[in-house]
N, C-alpha and C positions, 0 to 999 in steps of 0.2 A: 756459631762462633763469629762475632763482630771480626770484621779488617780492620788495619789500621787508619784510614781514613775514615771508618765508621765509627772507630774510638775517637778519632780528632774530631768529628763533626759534632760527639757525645758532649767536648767541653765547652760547645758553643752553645748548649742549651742540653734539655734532661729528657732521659727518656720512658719507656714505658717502667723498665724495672726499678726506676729509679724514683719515680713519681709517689708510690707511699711511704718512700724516705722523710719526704719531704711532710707530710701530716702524722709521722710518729709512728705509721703503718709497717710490721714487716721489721725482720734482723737490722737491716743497714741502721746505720745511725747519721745524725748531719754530719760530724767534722769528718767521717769517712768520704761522703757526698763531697764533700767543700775540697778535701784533699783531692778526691778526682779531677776535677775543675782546675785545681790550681795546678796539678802536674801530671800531663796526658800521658806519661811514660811510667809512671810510679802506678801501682796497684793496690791501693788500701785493703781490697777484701782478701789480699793474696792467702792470708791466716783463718780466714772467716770457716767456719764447720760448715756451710753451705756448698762450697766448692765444690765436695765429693758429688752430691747434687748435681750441682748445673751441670757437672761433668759428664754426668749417666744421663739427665736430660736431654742433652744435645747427642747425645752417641742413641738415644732413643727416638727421638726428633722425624727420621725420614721414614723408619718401620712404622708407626704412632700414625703419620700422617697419610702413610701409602693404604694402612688398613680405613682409616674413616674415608678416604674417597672410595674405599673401594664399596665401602660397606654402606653409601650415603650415593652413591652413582653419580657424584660428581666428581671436577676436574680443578686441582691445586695447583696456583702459582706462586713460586719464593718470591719474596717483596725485598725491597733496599733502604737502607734508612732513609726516611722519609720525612718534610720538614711541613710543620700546620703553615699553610698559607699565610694566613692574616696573624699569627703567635709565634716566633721566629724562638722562643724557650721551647717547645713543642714538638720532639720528634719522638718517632718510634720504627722500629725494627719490626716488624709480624712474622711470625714464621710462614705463613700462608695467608694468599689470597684466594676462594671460594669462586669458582664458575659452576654454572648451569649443563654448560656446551665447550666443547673441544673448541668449536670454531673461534668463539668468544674470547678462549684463554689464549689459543694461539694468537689471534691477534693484538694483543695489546703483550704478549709474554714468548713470543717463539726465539728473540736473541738473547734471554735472560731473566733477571729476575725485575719485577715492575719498579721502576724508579721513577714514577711521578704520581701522584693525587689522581691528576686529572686519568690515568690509564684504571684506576680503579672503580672509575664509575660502573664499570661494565660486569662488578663483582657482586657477588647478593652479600658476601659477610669474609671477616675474617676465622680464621681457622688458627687457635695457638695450643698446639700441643705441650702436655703435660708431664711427669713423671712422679710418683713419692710412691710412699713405704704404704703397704693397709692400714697401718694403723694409726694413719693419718684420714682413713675415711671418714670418719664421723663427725670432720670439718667441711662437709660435701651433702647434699641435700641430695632427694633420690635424684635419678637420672634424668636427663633431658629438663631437670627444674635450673633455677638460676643460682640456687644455693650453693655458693663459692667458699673458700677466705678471702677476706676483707683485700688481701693484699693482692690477689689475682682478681677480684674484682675491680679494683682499682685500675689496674697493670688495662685491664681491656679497655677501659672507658674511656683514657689517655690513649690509646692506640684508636680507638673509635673516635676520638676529638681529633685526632693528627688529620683520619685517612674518608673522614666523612663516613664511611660506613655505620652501619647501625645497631650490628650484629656480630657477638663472636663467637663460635662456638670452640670450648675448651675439650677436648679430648684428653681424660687422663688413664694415663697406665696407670693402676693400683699394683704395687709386686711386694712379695714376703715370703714368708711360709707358708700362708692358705694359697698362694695361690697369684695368677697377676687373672688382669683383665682390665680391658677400655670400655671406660663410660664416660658420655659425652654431656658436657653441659653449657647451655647457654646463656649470656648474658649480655641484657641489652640496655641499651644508650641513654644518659643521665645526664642531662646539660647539667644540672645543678653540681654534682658530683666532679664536672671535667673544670669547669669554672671554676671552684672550691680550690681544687688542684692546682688550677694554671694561677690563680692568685699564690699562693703558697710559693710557687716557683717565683714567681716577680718580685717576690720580698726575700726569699733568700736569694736572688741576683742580687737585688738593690743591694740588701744587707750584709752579704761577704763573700760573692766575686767580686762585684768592682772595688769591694773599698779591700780585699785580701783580707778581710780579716775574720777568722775562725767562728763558729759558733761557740755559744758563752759553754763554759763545763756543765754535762751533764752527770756528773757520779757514778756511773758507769766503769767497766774495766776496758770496754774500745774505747772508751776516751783515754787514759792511760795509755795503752797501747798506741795509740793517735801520735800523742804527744812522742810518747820513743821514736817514733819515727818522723817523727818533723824536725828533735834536737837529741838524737841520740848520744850527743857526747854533748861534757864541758869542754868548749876551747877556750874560752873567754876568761878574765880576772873575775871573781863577784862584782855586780856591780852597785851601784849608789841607790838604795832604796829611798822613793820617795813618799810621800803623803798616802798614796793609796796604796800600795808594796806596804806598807809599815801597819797599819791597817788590817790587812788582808795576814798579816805575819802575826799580830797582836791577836785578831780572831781565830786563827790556827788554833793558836799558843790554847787559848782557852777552851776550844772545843776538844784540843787534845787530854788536855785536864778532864772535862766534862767527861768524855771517855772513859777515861780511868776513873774517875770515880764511880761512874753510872759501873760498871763493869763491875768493881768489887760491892757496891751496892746489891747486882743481881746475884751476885756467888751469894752476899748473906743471907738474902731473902729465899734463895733458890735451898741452898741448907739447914735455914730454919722450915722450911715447907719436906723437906726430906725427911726431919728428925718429926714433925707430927704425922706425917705417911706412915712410916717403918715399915712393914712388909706388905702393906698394900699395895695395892696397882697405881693408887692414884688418889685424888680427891674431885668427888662428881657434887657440881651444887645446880639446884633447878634454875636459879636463876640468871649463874654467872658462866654455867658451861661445866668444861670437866676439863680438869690438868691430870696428866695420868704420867707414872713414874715405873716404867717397864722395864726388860732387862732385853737387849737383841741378841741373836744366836749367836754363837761362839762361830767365827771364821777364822782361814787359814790363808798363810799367805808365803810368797817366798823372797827370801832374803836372798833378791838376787847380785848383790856385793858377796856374800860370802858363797855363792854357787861360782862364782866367776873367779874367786880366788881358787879354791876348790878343782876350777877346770883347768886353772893357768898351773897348778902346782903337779896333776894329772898326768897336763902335757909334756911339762920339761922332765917328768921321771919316764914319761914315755919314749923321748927321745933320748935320754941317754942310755936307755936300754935297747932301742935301736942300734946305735952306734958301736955299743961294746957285743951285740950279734953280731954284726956285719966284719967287725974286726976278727971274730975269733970262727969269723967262716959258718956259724951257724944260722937259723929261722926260729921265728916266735913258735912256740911250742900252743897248739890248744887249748893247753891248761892254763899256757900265763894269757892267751888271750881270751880267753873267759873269763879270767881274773878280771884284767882291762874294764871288757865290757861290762861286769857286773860293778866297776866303780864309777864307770862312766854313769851307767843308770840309775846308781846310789846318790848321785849329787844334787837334784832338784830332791827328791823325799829328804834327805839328810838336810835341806837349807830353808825346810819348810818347817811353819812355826803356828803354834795354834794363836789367834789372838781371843782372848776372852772378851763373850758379850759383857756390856754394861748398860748400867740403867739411867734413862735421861729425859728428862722433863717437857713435857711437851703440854703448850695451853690449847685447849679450845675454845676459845671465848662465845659468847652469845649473849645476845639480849643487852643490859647495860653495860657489862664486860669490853664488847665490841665496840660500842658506843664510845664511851669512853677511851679507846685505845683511837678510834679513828678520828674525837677533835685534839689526841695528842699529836700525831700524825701531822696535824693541821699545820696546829700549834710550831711542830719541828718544822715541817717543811716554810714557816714563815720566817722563823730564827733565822734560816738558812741560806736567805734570799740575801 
């Protein structure tokens, strides 16, 4: 868990986890990065589904770590954020630094955790432990190979460019229901890669911390999200649209059109393709793939509005029959409390509803099929620009 003076030092430059934000790598998105940056107190990924993550991560972290030295007969010291010499964009955090010898580690790490470059000379590698689900392995190459994701690949190279070292090795808990277990992977040092990176950081400095200004829309729903949170409310009159506002409102206008028409265009074509189906599965052609028209299982679900009425209406007959006991000097009887509990128990079954499967179109394109959907693609994504 970063201090706050390690999150302040975070908005003077970027760090390991944040490094393949920066080349499209990885959940984060820019205007999340850029919002860090611009307010050291606010949290963009407060909402992010990773969180649960890093959460078990870091509560995983000193167990992860205590088992690879024990099991590698070497000696781990906690690092501090730490700033690249000669690249002042360039920090990182390590959860460890790797010794050979006690004597070694003690000396450069006996009042704490290593706060400088130069105390790390004395280290053979970094050490950054890991945590996910099994069924996340098969993003993982066997053991001891360097076969990462991209994005913890990355995360090292950048921590390898900060702290000189040239070595990391990854220790990941795998946990689930087969089963947990650490397997350790390393990965090693990429000039081209760290340089790749630290360009990509110098142009999003240049290009919107100093000048504040946001990365361009990505269409994305964090970008949305983004935005609620930088203007969550109207306070202001509308104001004066100009040449490129008018523009940009005129393009809407039309795409929102385009919409609507492409949309009822797909209902006719998707219903004329229904009514030459009829009770087949579907229409398979060699050349262009298979569109198949299935039916999905019939689920169940609960109408939890009308359980909660249900239990509110429950309760107030429960309490007034309380009340007219207590008055007339009597106790609930086992029969009406059976009663009770057998409606108490009736209310999720009585509020559950089947929903009927249905059947719905699905392409598989191939061959020219594909082809052609991927220079439409193009095509849109040039509109678009």
């Amino acid at each position: 868990m970063l201090t706050d003076e390690q999150k302040k030092l975070r908005t003077t430059a970027f760090g390991a986890s944040e490094a393949p934000t920066l080349v499209g790598v990885g959940p984060g998105k820019l205007v999340e990065l850029w919002q860090a940056k611009m307010d050291p107190t606010a949290d963009p990924f407060a909402d992010c589904d990773q969180n649960d993550l890093v959460e078990l991560g870091q509560e995983y972290e000193d167990p992860v770590c205590h088992i690879y030295a024990r099991r590698t007969g070497t000696f781990l010291a906690r690092v501090d954020t730490l700033r690249h010499p000669t690249k002042p964009l360039a920090v990182a955090t390590p959860d460890r630094a790797r010794f050979t010898s006690e004597e070694a580690l003690r000396a450069v790490a006996a009042n704490g955790p290593i706060s400088s470059v130069e105390a790390l000379e004395a280290a053979d590698r970094l050490v950054e432990a890991k945590t996910t689900g099994n069924r996340y392995r098969h993003e993982y190459g066997r053991a001891g190979s360097g076969v990462v994701p991209e994005e913890k690949c990355l995360q090292c190279v950048w921590q390898m460019g900060v702290t000189g070292l040239r070595v990391v090795d990854l220790p990941v808990l795998f946990m689930g229901e087969w089963g947990r277990r650490i397997e350790v992977f390393t990965v090693m040092w990429n000039e081209d890669l760290f340089n790749w990176l630290y360009e990509a950081a110098e142009r999003f400095w240049t290009d919107h911390v100093v000048t504040r200004k946001p990365p361009p829309p990505d269409g994305t729903d964090r970008y949305d999200e983004a935005l609620a949170r930088m203007f969550p409310a109207d306070r202001k009159p509308p104001a004066v649209a100009d040449e490129v506002d008018e523009q940009l409102m005129l393009d809407y206008a039309k795409f929102r059109e385009v919409e609507r028409r492409a949309e009822l265009l797909k209902k006719k074509l998707g219903q004329r393709l229904k009514a030459r189906i009829g009770e087949a599965g579907g229409l398979v052609s060699p050349t262009l793939g298979k569109l198949s028209w299935t039916r999905s299982k019939d689920s169940t679900e609960v109408d939890w509005e009308k359980a909660a009425q249900e239990a509110l209406l429950l309760a107030g007959q429960c309490l007034n029959a309380f009340d007219h006991l207590r008055d007339v000097g009597e106790h609930l009887s086992s029969e009406n409390r059976a009663q009770l509990e057998a409606r108490l128990k009736a209310i999720v079954p009585g509020s559950t509803k089947t929903r009927s499967g249905y059947r719905s179109l699905r392409l598989y394109p191939k061959g020219p099929a594909a082809l052609e959907l991927a220079r439409l693609n193009v095509a849109l994504d040039a509109l678009g620009e």
